[in-house]
C-alpha positions as CSV (number, residue, x, y, z in Angstrom):
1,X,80.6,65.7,48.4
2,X,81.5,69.3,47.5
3,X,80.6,71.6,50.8
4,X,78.3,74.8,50.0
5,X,80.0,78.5,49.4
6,X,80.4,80.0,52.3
7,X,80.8,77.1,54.8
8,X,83.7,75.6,56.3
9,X,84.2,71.9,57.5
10,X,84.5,71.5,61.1
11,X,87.8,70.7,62.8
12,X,88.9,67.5,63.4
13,X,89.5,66.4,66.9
14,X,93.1,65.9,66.5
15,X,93.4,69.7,65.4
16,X,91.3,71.2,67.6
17,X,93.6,69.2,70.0
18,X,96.3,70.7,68.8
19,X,95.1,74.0,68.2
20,X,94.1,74.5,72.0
21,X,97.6,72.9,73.2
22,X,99.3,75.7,71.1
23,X,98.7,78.8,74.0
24,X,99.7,76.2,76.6
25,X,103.1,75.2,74.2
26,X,103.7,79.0,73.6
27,X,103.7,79.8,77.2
28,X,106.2,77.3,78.3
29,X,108.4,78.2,75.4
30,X,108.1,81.6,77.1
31,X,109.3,80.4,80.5
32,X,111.9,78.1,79.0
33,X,114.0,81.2,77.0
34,X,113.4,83.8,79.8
35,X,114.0,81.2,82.7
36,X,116.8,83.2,84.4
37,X,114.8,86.8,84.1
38,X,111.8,84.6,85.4
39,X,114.4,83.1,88.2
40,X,115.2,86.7,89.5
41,X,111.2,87.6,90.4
42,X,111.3,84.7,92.9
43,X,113.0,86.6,96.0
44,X,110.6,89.9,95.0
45,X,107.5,87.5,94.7
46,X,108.4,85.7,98.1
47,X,109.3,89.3,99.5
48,X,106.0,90.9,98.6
49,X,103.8,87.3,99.9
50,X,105.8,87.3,103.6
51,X,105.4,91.2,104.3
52,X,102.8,92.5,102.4
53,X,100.5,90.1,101.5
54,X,100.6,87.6,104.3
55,X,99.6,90.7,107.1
56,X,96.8,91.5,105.5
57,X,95.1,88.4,107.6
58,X,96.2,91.1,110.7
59,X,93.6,93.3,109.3
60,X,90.9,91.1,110.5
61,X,91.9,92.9,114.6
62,X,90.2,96.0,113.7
63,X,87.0,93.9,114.1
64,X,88.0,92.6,117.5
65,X,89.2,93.9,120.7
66,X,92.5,91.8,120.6
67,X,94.4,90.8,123.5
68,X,97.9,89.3,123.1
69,X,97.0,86.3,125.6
70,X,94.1,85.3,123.8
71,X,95.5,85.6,119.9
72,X,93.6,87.0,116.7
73,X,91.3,83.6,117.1
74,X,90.5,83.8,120.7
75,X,89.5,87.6,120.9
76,X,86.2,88.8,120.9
77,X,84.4,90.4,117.9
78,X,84.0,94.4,118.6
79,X,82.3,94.7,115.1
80,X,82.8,98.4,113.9
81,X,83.3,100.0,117.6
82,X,86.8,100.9,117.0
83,X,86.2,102.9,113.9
84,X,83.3,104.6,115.5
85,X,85.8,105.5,118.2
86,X,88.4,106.6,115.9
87,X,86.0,108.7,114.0
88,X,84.4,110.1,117.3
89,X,88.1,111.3,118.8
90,X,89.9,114.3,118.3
91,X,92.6,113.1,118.2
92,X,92.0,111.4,114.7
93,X,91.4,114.7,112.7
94,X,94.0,116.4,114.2
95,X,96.7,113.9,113.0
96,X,94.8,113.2,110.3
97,X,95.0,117.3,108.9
98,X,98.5,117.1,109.6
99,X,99.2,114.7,107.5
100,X,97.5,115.8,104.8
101,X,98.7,119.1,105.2
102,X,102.6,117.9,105.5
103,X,101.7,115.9,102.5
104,X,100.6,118.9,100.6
105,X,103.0,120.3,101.4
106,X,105.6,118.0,99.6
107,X,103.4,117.7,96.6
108,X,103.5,121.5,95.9
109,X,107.3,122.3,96.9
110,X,109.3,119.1,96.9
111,X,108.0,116.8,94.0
112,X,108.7,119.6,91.5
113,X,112.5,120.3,92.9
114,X,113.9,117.0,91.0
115,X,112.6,117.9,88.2
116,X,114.1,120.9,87.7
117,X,117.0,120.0,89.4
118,X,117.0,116.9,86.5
119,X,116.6,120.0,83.8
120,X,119.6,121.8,85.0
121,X,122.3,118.9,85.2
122,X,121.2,117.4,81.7
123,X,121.8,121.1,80.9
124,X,125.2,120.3,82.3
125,X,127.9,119.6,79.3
126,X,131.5,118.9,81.4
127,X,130.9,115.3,82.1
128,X,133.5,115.2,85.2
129,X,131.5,118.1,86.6
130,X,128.3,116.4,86.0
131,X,129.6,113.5,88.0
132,X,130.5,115.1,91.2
133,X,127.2,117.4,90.6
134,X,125.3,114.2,90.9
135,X,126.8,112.6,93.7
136,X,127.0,115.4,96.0
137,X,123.3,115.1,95.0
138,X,122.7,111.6,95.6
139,X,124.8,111.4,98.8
140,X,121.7,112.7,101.6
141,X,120.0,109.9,100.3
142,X,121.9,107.3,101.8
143,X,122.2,108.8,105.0
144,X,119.7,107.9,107.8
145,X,117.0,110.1,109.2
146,X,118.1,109.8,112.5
147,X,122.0,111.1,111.5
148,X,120.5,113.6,109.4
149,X,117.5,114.7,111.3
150,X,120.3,114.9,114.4
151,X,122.3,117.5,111.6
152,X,119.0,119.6,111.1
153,X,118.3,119.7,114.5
154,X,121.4,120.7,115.2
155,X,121.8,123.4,112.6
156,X,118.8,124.9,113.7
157,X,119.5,125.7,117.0
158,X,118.6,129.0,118.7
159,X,122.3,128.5,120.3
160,X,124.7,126.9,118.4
161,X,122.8,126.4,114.9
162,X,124.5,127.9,111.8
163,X,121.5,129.6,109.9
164,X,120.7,131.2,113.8
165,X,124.5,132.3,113.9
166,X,124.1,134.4,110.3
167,X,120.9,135.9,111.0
168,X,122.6,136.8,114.3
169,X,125.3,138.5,111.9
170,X,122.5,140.7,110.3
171,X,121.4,142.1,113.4
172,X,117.9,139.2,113.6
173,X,117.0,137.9,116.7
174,X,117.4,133.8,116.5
175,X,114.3,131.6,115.6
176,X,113.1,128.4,117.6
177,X,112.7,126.4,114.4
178,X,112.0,123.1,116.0
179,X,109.9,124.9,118.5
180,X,107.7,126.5,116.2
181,X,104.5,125.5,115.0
182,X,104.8,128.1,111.6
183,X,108.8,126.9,111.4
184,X,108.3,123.3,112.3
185,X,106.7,122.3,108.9
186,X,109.2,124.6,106.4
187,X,111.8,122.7,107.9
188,X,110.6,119.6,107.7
189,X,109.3,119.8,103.9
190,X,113.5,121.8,103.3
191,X,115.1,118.8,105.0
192,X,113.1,116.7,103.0
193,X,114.4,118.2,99.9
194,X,117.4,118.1,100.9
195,X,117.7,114.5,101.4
196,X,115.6,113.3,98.5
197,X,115.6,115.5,95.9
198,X,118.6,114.9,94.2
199,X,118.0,111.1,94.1
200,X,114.8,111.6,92.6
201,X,116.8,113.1,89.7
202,X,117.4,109.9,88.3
203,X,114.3,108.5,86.8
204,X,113.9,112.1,85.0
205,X,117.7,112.3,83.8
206,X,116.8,108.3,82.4
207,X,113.7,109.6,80.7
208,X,115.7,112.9,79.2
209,X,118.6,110.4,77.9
210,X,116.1,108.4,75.8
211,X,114.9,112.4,74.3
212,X,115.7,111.4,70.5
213,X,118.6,114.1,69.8
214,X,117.5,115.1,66.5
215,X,114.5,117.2,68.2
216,X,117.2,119.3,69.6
217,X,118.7,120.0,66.6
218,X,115.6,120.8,64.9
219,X,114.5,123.3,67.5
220,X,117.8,124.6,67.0
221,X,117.2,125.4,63.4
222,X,113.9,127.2,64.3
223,X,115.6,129.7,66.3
224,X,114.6,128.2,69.2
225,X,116.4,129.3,72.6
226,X,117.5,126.9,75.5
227,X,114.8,128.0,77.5
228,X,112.2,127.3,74.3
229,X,114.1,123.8,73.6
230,X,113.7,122.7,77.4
231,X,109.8,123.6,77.7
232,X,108.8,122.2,74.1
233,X,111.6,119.3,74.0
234,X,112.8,118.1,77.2
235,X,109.7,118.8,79.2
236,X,107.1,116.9,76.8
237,X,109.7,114.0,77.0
238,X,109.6,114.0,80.4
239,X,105.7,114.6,81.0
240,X,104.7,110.7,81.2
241,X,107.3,109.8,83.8
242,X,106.4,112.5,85.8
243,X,102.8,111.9,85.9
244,X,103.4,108.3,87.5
245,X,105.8,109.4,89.9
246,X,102.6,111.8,90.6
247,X,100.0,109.2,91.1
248,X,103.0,107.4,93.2
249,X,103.5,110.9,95.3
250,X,99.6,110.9,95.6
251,X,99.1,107.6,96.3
252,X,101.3,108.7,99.6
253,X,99.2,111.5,100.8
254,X,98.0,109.9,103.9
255,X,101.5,108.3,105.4
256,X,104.5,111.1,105.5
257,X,106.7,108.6,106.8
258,X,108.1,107.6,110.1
259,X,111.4,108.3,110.8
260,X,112.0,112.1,109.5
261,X,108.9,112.9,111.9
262,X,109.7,111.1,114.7
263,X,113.1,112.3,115.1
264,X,112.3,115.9,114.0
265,X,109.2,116.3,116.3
266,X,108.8,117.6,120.0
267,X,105.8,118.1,122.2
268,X,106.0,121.8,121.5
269,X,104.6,121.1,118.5
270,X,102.8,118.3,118.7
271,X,100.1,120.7,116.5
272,X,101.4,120.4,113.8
273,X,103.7,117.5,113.8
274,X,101.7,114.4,115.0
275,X,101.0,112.3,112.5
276,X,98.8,109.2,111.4
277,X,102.4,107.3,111.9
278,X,103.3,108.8,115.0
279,X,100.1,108.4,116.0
280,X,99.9,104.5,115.3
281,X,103.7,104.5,117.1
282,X,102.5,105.9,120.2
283,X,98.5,104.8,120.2
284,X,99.7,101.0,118.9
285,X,103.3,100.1,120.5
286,X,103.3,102.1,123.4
287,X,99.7,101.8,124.8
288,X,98.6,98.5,123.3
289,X,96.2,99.4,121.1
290,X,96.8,97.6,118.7
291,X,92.7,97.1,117.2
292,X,92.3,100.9,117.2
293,X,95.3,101.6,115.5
294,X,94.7,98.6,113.4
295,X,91.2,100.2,112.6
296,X,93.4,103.4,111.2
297,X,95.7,101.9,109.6
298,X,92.7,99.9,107.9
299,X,90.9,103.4,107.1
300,X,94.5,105.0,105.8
301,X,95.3,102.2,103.0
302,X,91.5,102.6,102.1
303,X,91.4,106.5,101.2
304,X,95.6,105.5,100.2
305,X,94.0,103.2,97.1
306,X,91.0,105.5,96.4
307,X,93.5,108.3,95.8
308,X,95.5,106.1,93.6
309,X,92.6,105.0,91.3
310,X,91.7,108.2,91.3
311,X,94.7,109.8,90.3
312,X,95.6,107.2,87.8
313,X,92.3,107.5,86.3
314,X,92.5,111.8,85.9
315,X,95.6,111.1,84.3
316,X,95.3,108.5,81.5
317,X,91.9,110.9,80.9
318,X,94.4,113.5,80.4
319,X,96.2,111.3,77.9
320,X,99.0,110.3,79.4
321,X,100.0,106.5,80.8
322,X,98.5,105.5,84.2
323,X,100.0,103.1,86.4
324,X,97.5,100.2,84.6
């Protein structure tokens, strides 16, 4: 019996079998030629489940008043009392403008540092030079806060310091760097640079070595100058990579870090340098506090992700790729 225009006879069992087992059969052929690539997620997967997504049951002590003798089970709910204590303390907003602040700080003066630091060494044509331009760069990196915070420390001094020894040479009385509450934060976010900056040249020195060449060379025969090649070339190719390591740096703005404050800070200023880490270090570990720090740290990865979406959102709005 000829089937009216426009109509189509209904799938047989067997096909529509087949045709819903083809996604399934596509899928393992998938895992089957990129087994080994597949292979090498399994430590990052089992990483990322043990410490980052197994603790998150830890969480649930910022509810309760937890006592180590009685376990995350056997303590008593406290409902919201420790965030109306953290909110209600002084304490809270002083570490929490400080971090902010420090933050801030970074986000205006140090994130923009590897990229021009990136600009000038693809600039850079000797490739022997370029080498030992980058490592010297790189090598702060790899060294420890607590070595190199011990080296700022010591350069700094009123005493003995270098930079107090030239200005001494000019005729300038010394300055108490780690003693001052304007000082304290320049050095911090300068030993910061220092140590990170020329690391962080090596995402933007990937992104400028996938720059297709021949915009270079057309620039060129415009009469374009270096300086006009490396805002309307190298910059644009650039822009995408530097707007997620922004929503990254944002996504950071409430933790500065542990081990550059701790071993840089002193109770002279405390001000300026006590921090939501800090704070947890001494409040958490040292007192046994461990629900109301809990109940910040809860509050911290909260405003943390808000900041992210945010951020991410602003900048695919703005046209570029967001993290998702």
């Amino acid at each position: 019996m000829r089937q009216s225009q426009g109509t189509y006879p209904h799938p047989q069992p067997a096909q529509a079998a087949l045709a819903s087992a083809r996604p399934r059969q596509g899928w393992r052929k998938h895992i089957l030629r990129d087994k080994y690539l597949y292979l090498m997620l399994v430590p990052v997967a089992v990483y990322f489940l043990l410490f980052k997504y197994a603790p998150l049951f830890g969480e649930i002590i910022a509810f309760k008043n937890y006592r180590l003798t009685e376990g995350i089970w056997g303590s008593s709910w406290a409902g919201l009392e420790h965030f109306r204590k953290l909110f209600s303390s002084s304490d809270f907003y002083i570490v929490l403008r400080n971090t902010l602040l420090l933050n801030l700080y970074n986000l205006v003066f140090a994130f923009p540092v590897p990229i021009v630091l990136a600009v000038l060494l693809n600039e850079v044509r000797g490739n022997g030079y370029k080498r030992v331009l980058q490592n010297l760069l790189y090598i702060p990196h790899f060294i420890s806060w607590v070595v190199l915070g011990t080296i700022v420390i010591a350069m700094l001094s009123p005493s003995t310091g270098i930079v107090n020894t030239v200005l001494k040479l000019f005729g300038m009385e010394p300055i108490y760097f780690m003693a001052s509450s304007f000082w304290w934060p320049i050095s911090f976010v300068a030993s910061g640079i220092w140590k990170e900056a020329g690391f962080g040249t090596i995402l933007y020195m990937a992104a400028m070595a996938g720059i297709d060449p021949t915009l270079y060379e057309a620039a060129k025969i415009d009469g374009a100058s270096k300086l006009r090649q490396i805002w309307h070339v190298t910059l644009p190719g650039i822009r995408s990579t530097a707007a997620i390591l922004l929503i990254l740096q944002v996504g950071k703005m409430m933790d500065v870090g542990f081990e550059q404050v701790f071993t840089m800070k002193n109770p002279a200023v405390n001000q300026v340098a006590e921090v939501i880490s800090t704070y947890v270090y001494t409040r958490g570990i040292e007192n046994l506090q461990y629900s109301y720090t809990t109940a910040l740290g809860l509050f911290q990865s909260v405003v943390a992700l808000i900041l992210v979406v945010s951020v991410n959102g602003l900048i695919k709005a703005m046209g570029e790729r967001g993290l998702w």
